[in-house]
Backbone bond lengths (Angstrom), bond angles and torsions (degrees), N, CA, C in turn:
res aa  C-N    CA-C-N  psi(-1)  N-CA   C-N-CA  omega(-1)  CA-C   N-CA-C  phi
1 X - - - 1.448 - - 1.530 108.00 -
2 X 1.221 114.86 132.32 1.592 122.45 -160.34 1.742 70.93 -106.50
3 X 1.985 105.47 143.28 1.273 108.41 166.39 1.647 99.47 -131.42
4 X 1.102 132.56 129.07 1.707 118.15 177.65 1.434 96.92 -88.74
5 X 1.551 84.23 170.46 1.109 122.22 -156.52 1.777 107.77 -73.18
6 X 1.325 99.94 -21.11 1.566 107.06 -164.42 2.055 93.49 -97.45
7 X 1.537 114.27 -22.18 1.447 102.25 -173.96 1.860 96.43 -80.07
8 X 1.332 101.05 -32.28 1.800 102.73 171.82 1.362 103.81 -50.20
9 X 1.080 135.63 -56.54 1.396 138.47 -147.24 2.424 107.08 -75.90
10 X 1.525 80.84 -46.72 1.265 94.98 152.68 1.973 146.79 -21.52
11 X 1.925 81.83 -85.00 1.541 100.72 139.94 1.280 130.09 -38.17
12 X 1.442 113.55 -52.73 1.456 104.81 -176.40 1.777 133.58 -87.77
13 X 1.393 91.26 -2.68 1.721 112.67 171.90 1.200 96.95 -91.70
14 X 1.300 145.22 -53.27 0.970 147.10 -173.46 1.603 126.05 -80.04
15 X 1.081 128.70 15.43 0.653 117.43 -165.53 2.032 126.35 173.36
16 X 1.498 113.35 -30.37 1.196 149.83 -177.87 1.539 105.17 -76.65
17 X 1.355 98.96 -71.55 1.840 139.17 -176.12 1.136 99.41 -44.33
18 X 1.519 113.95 -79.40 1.410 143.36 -162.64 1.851 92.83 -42.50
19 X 1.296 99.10 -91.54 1.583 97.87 177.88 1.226 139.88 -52.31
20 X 1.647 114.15 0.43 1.588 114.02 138.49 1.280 121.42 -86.58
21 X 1.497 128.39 -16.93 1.617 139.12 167.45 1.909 99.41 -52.56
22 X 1.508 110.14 -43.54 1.445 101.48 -156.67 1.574 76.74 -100.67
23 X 0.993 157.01 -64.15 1.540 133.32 -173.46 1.604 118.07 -19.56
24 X 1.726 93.09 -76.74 1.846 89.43 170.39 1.544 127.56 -62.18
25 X 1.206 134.46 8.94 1.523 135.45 144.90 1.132 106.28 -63.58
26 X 1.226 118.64 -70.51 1.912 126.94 -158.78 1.202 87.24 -33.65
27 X 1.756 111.36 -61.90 1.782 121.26 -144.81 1.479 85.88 -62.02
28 X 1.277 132.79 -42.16 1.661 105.64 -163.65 1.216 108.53 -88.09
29 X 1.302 127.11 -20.48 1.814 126.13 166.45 1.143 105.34 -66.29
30 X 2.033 136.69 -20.75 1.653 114.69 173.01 1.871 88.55 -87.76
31 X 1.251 120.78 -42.72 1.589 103.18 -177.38 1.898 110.35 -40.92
32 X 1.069 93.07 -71.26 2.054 90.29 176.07 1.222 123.68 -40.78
33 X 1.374 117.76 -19.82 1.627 132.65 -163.75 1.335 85.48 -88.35
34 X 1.948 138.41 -44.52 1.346 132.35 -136.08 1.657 85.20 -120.78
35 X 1.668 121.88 -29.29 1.385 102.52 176.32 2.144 133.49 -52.49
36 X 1.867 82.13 -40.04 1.323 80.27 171.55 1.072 115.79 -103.00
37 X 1.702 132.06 17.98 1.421 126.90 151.61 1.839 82.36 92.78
38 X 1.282 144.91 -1.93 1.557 134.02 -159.38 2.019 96.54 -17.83
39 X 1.279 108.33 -64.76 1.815 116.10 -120.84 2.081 70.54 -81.99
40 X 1.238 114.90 -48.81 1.403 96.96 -167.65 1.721 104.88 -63.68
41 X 1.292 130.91 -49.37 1.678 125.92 164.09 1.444 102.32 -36.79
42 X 1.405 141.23 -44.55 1.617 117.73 -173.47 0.916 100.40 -81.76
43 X 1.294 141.37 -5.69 1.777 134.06 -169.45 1.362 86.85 -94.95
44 X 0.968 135.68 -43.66 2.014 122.96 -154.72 1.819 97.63 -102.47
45 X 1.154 114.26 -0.85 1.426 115.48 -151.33 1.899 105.51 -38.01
46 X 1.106 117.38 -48.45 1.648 119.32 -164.13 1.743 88.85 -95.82
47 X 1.169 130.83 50.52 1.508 130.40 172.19 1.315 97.99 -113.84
48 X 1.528 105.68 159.31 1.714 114.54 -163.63 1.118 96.29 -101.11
49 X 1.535 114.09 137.26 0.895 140.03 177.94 1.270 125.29 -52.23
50 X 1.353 112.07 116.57 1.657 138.20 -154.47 1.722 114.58 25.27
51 X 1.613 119.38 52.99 1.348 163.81 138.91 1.430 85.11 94.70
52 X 1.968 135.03 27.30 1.153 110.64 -163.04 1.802 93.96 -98.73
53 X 1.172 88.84 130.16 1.901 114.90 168.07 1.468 123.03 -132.03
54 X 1.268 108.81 147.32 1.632 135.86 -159.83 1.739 91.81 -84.15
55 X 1.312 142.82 95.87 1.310 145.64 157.07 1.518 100.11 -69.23
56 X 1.852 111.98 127.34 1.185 126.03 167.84 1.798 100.64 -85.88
57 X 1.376 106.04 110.46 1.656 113.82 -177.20 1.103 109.83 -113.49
58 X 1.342 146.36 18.69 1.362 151.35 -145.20 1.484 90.14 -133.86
59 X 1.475 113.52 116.18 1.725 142.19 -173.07 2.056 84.59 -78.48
60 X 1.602 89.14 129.20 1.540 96.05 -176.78 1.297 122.52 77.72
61 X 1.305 109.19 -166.17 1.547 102.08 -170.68 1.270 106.64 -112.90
62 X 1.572 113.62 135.26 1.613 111.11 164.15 1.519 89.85 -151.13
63 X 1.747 100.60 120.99 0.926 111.31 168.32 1.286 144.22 -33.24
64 X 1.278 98.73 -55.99 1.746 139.75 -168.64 1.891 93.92 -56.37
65 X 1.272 93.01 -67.01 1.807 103.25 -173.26 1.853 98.23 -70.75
66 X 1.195 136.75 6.83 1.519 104.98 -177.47 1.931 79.53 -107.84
67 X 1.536 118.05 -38.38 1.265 99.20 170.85 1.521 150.92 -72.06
68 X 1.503 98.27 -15.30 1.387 106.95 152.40 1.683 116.48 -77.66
69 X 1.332 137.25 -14.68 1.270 122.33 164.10 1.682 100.29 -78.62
70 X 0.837 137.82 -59.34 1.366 136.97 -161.62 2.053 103.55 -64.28
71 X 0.803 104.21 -52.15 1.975 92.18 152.33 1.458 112.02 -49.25
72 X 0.784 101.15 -87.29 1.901 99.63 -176.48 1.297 135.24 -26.11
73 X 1.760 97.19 -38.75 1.549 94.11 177.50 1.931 92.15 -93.77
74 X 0.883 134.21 -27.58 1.632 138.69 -178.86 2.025 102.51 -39.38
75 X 1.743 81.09 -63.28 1.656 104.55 -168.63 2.060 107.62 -65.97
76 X 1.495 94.96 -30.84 1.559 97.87 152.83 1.544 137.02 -51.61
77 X 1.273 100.32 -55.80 1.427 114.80 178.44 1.698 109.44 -79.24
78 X 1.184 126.79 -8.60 1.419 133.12 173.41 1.434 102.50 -93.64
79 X 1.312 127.30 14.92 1.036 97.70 -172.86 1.591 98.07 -156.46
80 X 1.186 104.22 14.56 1.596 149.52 152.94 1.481 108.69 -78.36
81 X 0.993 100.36 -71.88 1.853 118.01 173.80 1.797 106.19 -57.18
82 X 0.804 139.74 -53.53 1.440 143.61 155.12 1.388 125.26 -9.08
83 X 1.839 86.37 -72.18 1.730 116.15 -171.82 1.434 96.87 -84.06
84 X 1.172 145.90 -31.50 1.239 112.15 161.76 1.711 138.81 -107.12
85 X 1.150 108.00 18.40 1.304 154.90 -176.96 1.878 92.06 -74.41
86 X 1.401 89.65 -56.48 1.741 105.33 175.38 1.135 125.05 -73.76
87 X 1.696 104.13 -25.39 1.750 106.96 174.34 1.722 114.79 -70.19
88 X 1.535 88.61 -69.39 1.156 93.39 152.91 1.187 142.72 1.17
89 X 1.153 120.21 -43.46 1.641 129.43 -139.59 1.891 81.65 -125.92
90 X 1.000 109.58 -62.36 1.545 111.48 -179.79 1.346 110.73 -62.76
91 X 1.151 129.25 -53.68 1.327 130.98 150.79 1.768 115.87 0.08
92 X 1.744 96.69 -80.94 1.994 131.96 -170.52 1.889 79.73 -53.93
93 X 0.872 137.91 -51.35 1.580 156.77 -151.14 1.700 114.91 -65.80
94 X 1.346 98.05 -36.27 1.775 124.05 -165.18 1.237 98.61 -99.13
95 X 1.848 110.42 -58.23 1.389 110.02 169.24 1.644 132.61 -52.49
96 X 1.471 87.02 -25.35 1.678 93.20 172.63 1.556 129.53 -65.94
97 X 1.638 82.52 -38.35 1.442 92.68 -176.90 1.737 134.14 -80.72
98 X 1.637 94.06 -17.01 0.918 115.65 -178.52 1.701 99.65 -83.72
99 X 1.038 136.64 -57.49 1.770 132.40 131.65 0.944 101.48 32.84
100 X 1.665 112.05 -105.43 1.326 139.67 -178.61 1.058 116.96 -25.22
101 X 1.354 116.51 -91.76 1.387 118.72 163.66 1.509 130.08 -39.06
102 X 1.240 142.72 -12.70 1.724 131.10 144.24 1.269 93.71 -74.83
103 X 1.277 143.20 -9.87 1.502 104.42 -164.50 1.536 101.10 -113.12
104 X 1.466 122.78 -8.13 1.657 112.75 142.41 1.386 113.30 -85.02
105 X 1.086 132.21 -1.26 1.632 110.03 160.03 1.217 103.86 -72.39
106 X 1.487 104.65 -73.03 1.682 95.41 174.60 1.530 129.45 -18.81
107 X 1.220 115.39 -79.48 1.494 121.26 162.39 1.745 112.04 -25.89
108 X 1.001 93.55 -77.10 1.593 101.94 -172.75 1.824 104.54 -40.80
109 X 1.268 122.33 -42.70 1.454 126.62 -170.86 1.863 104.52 -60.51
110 X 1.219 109.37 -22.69 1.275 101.59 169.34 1.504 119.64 -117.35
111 X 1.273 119.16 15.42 1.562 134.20 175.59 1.385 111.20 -107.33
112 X 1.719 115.18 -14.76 1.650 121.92 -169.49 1.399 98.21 -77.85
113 X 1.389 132.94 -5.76 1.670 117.44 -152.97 1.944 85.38 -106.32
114 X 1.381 108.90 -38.85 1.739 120.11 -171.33 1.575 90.73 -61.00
115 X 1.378 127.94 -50.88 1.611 134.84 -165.76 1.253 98.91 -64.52
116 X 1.254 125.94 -36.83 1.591 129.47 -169.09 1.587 94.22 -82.53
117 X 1.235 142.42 -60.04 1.387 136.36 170.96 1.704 101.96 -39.81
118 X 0.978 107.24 -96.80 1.439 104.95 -173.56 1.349 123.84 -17.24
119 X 1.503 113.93 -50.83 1.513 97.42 173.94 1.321 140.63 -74.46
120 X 1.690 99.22 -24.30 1.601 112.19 160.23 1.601 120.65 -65.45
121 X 0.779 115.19 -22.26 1.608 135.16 -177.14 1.815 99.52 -87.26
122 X 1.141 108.88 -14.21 2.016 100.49 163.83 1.473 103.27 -92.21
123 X 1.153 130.59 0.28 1.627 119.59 -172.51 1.332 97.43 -104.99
């Protein structure tokens, strides 16, 4: 079976290309997904910040010490919730952008051959 060179070439614009174009997206939309950690930040989201908490250790009651632990670890976890609240968000942000951009390459990979007609076709 004789195959030319131009039905090869074919295949591989059409079809070859393309599905290594959308392979290396995915991989960099799970890289962005794993740079900022997203899915483990929504799992811990209301966890105190870098696990530090105020233990009430004082036998009996003293006011003073059960409310300064209960601030501390509160103002911990607020500020836990914050910092990754922010990752998060930059995270959704990177992934977006990175989005975008495969999905005009993509596009564009089958719009570059019409752009290339057209402009030869003004001379």
């Amino acid at each position: 079976m004789v195959v030319s060179i131009a039905s090869l070439f074919i295949r591989w614009y059409l079809f070859d290309a393309p599905g290594s174009i959308l392979r290396i997206w995915r991989n960099y939309l799970i890289w962005a997904g794993n740079l900022f950690s997203i899915d483990s930040h929504l799992g811990h989201l209301f966890s105190p910040w870098r696990k530090t908490v105020e233990l009430y250790r004082t036998k009996g009651l003293d006011v003073g010490a059960w409310v300064d632990s209960v601030l501390m670890t509160n103002f911990s976890r607020l500020l836990g919730f914050i910092v990754r609240l922010v990752t998060i968000g930059i995270g959704l942000g990177w992934t977006f952008i990175i989005f975008v951009i495969g999905a005009v390459i993509f596009i564009g990979w089958y719009l570059l051959p019409l752009f290339i007609i057209y402009n030869f076709s003004r001379f």
